[in-house]
N, C-alpha and C positions, 0 to 999 in steps of 0.2 A: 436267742438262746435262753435258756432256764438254766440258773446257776441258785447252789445252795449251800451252807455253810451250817457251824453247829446250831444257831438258833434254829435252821431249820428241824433240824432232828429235834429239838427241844418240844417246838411246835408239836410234830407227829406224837410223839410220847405223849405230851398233853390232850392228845385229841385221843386217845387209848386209853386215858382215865376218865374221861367225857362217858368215852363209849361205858367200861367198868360200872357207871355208876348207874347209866341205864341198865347193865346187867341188874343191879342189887335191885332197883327197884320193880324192875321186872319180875324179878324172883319174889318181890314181897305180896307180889299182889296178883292172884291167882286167875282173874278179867282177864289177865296182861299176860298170861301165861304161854299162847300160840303165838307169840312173839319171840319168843325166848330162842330159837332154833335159828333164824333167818338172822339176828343181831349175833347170836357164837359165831355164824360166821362171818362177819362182818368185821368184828375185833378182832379173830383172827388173822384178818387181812389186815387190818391194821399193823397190829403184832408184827405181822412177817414184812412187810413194810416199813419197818422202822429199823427192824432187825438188820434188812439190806441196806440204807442209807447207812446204818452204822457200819456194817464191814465194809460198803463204800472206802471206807477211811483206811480200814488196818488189815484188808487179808493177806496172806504171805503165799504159801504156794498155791498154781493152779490146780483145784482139784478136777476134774471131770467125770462124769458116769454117764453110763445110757438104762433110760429107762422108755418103756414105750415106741421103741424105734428112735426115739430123739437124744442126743448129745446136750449134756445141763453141766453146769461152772457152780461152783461154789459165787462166786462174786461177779459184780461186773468191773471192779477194779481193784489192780495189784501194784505196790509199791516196789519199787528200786532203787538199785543206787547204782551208778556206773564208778564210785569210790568204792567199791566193797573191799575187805581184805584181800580176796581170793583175786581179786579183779583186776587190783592197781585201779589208777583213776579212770578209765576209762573202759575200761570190761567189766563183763557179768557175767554168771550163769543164773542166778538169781532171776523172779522166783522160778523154781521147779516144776515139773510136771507127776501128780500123785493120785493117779485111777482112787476117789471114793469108792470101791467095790462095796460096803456097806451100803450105797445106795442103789448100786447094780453096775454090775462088770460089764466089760465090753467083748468081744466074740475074738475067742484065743486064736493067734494067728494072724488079725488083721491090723491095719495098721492106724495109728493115731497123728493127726496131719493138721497142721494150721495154715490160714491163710490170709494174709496182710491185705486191711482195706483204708482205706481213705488216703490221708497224706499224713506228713510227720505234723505238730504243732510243738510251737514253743512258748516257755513263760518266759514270760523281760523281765517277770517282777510286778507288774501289773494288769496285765490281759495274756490268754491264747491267745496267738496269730501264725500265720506261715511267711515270717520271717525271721530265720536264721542269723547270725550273727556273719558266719567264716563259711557259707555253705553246709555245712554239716548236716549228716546223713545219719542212719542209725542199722549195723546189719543184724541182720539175725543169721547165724549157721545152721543149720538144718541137720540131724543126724547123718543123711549121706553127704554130706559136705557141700552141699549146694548154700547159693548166699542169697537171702531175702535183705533186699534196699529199702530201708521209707525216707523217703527224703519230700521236701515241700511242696514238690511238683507231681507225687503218687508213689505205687511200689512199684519196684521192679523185680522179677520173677519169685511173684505172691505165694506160692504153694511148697512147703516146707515139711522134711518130715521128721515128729515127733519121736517117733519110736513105734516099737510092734509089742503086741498084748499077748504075755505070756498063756501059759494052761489055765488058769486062773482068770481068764481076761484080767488082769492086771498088770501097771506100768508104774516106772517109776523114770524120770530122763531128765534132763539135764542140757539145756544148750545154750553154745555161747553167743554171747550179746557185747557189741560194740558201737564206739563213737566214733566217725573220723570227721575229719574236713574236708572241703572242696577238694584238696591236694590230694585227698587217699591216704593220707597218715591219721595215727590216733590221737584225738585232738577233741574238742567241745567247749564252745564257752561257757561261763558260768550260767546257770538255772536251769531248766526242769524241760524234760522230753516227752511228749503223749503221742503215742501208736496206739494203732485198734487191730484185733485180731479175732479170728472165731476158730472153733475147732471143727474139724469132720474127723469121721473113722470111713475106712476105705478098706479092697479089699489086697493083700498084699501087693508090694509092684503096681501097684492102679494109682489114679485121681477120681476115678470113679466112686459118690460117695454110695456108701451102705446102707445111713441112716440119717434120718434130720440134723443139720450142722447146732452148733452151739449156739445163742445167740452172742454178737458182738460183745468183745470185752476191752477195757481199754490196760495198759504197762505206762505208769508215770516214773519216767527214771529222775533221778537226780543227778545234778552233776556240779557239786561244789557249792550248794546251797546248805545253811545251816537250817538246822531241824525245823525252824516256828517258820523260815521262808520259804522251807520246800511244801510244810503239812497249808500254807497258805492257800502254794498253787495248786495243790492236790482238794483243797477245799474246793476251787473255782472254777474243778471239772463238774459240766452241765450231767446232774443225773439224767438218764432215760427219761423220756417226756411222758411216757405210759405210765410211770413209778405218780408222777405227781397228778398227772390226768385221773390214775385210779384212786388216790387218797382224797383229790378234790369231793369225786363223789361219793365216797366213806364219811367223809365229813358233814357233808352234804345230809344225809341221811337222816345224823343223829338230833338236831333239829322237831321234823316230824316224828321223830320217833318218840319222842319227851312229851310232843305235846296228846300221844296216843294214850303214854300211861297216864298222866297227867287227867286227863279225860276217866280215862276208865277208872281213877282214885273217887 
């Protein structure tokens, strides 16, 4: 597994002013100029790369939008807390459900649906694994009242619904999130909970989707960990292996590319 932490984002930032300075030089020297176009976007990429390891860490609600036929998140990972005020220790509705219509609405009327994949994990404090403490399970309620399980052995009835998309294609929703134990009471022992989910839009009353699902996101809840021990385990979720595969060969690049202007100086 590929795991990262703030040096890593330290890293990428640094490799973004690697890239910057190839820009200046590029810009100085007019040889080097049909370069110029293929490197913007490359820092770019960089840029928005870095930008996602950082909200890695801090986004709060899910946003969603459809553009192109496809479902897009603001992030790939959201914090929580099963302490919240609203919650007591072991409920949520945290975070929320908030259509970006600014990046494009979804089709009024139809409906916004998620669906639970892999198994629960937990933090001891020093590693993810799929062992629980007391059995402990994690539901999600579903606006029609149906109940999504993740527990260590998989989900049980995965597909849940969000809510429906006003005239506006737009949604705002709210569902509640819980801990119990092996027994079926509200319970969790102390440290930190990782589920993954994705979204589809459907067409009402359906499971049939409409458009491309979201890609996989992951909810690290809390549960009774103080802030430097919870942001630890939240550090020591594995980004996407495509985020570092793609910055590999960003990096990658900037190398030959120094030794082109360099040349043409």
């Amino acid at each position: 597994m590929l795991y990262y932490n703030i040096r890593d984002i330290v890293h990428v930032k640094d490799d973004v002013k690697k890239v910057s300075k190839v820009f200046f030089q590029l810009w100085s020297n007019k040889m080097a100029i049909r370069w110029l176009k293929p490197m913007l976007a490359l820092a770019l990429s960089v840029s928005f790369s870095a930008a996602m390891a950082e909200e890695h860490l801090h986004a709060t609600d899910i946003q969603p939008w459809k553009a192109d036929g496809q479902v897009f998140i603001n992030s790939n990972l959201f914090e929580t807390d099963f302490g919240d005020l609203t919650g007591g220790d072991y409920l949520t509705d945290e975070p929320g459900f908030v259509v970006d219509i600014s990046q494009g609405a979804f089709t009024p009327g139809n409906w916004l649906q998620f669906q639970g994949l892999g198994t629960l994990k937990f933090w001891d404090g020093l590693t993810w694994n799929n062992n629980v403490p007391n059995g402990e399970y994690v539901d999600i309620e579903s606006l029609d009242g149906s109940v999504t399980s993740f527990s260590v052995s998989g989900v049980s009835n995965p597909i849940g619904l969000v809510g429906q998309f006003d005239s506006d294609g737009f949604l705002h929703s709210h569902l509640d999130m819980s801990i119990r134990t092996a027994s079926n009471v509200l319970g969790g022992s102390v440290g930190a909970y990782w589920i993954e989910l994705q979204l589809f839009e459907t067409l009402a009353n359906s499971n049939l989707p409409v458009s491309i699902a979201s890609a996989p996101f992951s909810l690290i809840f809390n549960r009774g960990l103080d802030s430097v021990a919870y942001e630890t385990a939240v550090s020591a979720v594995p980004v996407p292996a495509a985020f570092w595969l793609f910055g590999s060969v960003l990096v990658g690049l900037i190398p030959a590319t120094l030794r082109r202007v360099n040349s043409a100086n």
